[in-house]
N, C-alpha and C positions, 0 to 999 in steps of 0.2 A: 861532135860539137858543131852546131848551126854557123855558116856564114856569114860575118859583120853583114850587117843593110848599109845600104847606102840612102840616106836622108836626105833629103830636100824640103828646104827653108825656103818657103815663101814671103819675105818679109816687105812690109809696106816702109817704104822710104819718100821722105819730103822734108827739106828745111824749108821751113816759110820767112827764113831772115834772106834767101835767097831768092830774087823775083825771076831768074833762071828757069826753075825746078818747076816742077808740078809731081801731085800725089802719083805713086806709080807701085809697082810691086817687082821687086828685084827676087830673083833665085839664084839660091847659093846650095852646092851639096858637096858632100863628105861624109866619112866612114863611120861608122856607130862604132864608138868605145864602150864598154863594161862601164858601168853606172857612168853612163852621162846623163847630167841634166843640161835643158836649156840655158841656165849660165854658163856651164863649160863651153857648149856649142857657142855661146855667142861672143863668147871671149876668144875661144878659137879662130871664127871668120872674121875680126876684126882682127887680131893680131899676123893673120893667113892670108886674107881674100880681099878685106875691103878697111881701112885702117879709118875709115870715115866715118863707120855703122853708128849709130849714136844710142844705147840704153843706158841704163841706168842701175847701179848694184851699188852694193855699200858692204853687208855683213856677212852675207852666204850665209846667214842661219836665220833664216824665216823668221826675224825679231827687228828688221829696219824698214821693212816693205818698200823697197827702191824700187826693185824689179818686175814689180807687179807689170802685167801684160793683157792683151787678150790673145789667149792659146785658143788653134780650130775656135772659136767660136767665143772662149770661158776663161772672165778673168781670173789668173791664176800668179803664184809667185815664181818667178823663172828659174830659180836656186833653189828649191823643192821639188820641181817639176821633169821626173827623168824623161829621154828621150824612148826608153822600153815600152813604156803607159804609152804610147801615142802611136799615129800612121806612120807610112813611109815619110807620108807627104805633110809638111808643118806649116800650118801660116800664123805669122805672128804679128799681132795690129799693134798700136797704141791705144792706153785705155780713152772713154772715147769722157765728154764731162769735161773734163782738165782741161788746159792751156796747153798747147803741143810747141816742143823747146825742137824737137826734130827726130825723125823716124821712129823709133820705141821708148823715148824720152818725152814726160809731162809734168807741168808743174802745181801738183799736189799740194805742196807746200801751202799756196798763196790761196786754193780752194779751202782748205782747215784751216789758216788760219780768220779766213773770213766770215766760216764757220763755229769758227769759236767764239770771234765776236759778238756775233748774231744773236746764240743763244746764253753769251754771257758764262762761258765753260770755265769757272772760277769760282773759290767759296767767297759767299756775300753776307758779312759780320756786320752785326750794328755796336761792335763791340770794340772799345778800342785798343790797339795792338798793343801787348804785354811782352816784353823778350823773359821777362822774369815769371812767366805762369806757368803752374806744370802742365805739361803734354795733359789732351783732351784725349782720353780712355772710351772705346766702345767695346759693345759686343761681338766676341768673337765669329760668329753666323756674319753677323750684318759687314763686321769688316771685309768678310771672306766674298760676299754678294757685290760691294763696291768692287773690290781685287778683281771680280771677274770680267770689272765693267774694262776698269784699266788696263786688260790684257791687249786693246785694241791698238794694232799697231800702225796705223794710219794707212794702210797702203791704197786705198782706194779699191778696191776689188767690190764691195760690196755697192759704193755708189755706181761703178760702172754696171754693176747687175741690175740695178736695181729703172725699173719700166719709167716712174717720176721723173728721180731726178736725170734722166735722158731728153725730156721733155720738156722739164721747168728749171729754171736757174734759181730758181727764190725757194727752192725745195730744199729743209736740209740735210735731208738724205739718211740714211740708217748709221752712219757713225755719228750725226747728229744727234737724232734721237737717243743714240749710244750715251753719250756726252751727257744727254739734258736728262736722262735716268740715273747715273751717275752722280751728278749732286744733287739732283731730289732727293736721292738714299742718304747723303750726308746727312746727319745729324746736325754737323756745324755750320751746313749753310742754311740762315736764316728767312731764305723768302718764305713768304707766305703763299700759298695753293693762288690766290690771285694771283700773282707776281707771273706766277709759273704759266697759267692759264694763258696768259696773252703772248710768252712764247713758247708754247707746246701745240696750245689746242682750236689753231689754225689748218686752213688747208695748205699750212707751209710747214709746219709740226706732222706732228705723230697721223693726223685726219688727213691728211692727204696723200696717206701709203694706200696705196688698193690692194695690200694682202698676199700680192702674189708671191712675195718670199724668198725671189731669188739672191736676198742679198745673206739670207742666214746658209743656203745653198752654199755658196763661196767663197765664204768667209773662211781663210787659209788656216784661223785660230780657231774658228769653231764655237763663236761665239753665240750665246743661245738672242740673238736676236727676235723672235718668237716671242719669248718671253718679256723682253724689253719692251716691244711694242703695246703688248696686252698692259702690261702694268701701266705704262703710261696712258693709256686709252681708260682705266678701269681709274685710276687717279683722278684725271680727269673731270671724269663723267661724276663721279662722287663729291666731288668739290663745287660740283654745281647742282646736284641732288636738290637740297634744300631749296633752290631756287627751281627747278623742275618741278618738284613735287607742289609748289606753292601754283605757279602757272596752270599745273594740270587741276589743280584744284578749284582754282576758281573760273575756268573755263567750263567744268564741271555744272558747276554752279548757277553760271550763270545759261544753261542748254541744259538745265533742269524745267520740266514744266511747273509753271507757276500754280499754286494755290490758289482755289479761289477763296474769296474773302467772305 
């Protein structure tokens, strides 16, 4: 039988409510236990070593995405992620995007929900509300295609992968686009392909991903991201067809040479 390792955490600490402090990187180490993950470990040096450490957990089963991080480099969930899979040596940032509340603690929260506003992440009925109507019945496939939308569990991992929204704030990032694929596929939400166009198919929607894909990469659930994007770029593009093809046509037309008479 192999030797526990001994680990060492590199972890980046700063409260910004304290004008004190400045960003710095604290090292902490201790024994490797039989399946530790990064929540044990960080549960550990705060109840051991440093009672200050500030992360964030909730469910321990990869279904609250509290503890999302950036692990060596890659955001990851901290209570899926064992200490075996990894080096000696751990450094662990906050995801970077967010509002930072202090050291591996960001707030997510208040980025989704101004994100949901944005793209209006709600069904939009022109219909008016009936408590007495029965349940609206879909197709089994289609149900099953929304259900995959909904697996997403906010945690942020794919916005922090992702090149954009690092770069732009008005980006709304791949759980966005998540989101606004989501009630396209409804049946019951009523916009119209306009409706949609004016918030999809901006350089702050789906056209302002450059492809690179690290956010389907990360994504802790495995969500096919890929895909979402394609359909909403191929939606899109088709909803404005008839007016392409009308454009191309008479531009056509008119860089035709003329007849002579």
């Amino acid at each position: 039988m192999s030797e526990a390792r001994t680990l060492v955490f590199e972890i980046f600490r700063y409260n910004p409510q304290d004008p004190d402090t400045a960003p710095h990187i604290q090292r902490f180490e201790m024994r490797e236990e039989p399946h530790l993950t990064l929540y044990l470990a960080l549960n550990y040096i705060r109840e051991n070593l440093d009672p200050s450490l500030q992360f964030d957990f909730a469910c321990r089963s990869a279904v609250c995405g509290s503890c999302a991080m950036i692990v060596n480099g890659r955001p990851v969930l901290a209570c899926r992620t064992r200490t075996a899979d990894l080096a000696n040596t751990i450094r662990l940032q906050p995801l970077p995007v967010f509002e930072l509340i202090g050291d591996l603690s960001v707030d997510t929260g208040r980025w989704f929900r101004g994100m949901a506003e944005k793209v209006e992440a709600w069904i939009h009925s022109n219909e008016p509300f009936d408590p007495s109507a029965p349940e609206e019945r879909m197709e089994d496939e289609l149900a099953r295609t929304i259900y995959e939308s909904e697996r997403c569990i906010e945690c942020g991992c794919c916005v922090a992968g992702c090149g954009v929204a690092l770069t732009r704030d008005d980006f709304v990032g791949p759980a966005g686009l998540n989101r606004i694929a989501r009630f396209m596929l409804d049946p019951r939400d009523q916009r119209e392909d306009a409706e949609w166009f004016e918030v999809v198919s901006s350089d702050e929607g789906v056209f302002g991903c450059i492809g690179l894909m690290a956010c389907q990469d990360v994504c802790p659930k495995e969500l096919p991201l890929l895909e979402v994007h394609a359909y909403l770029r191929r939606k899109m593009l088709l909803s404005k067809a008839p007016d392409l093809l009308k454009n191309i046509s008479a531009r056509r037309k008119e860089s035709a040479p003329k007849t002579p008479s």
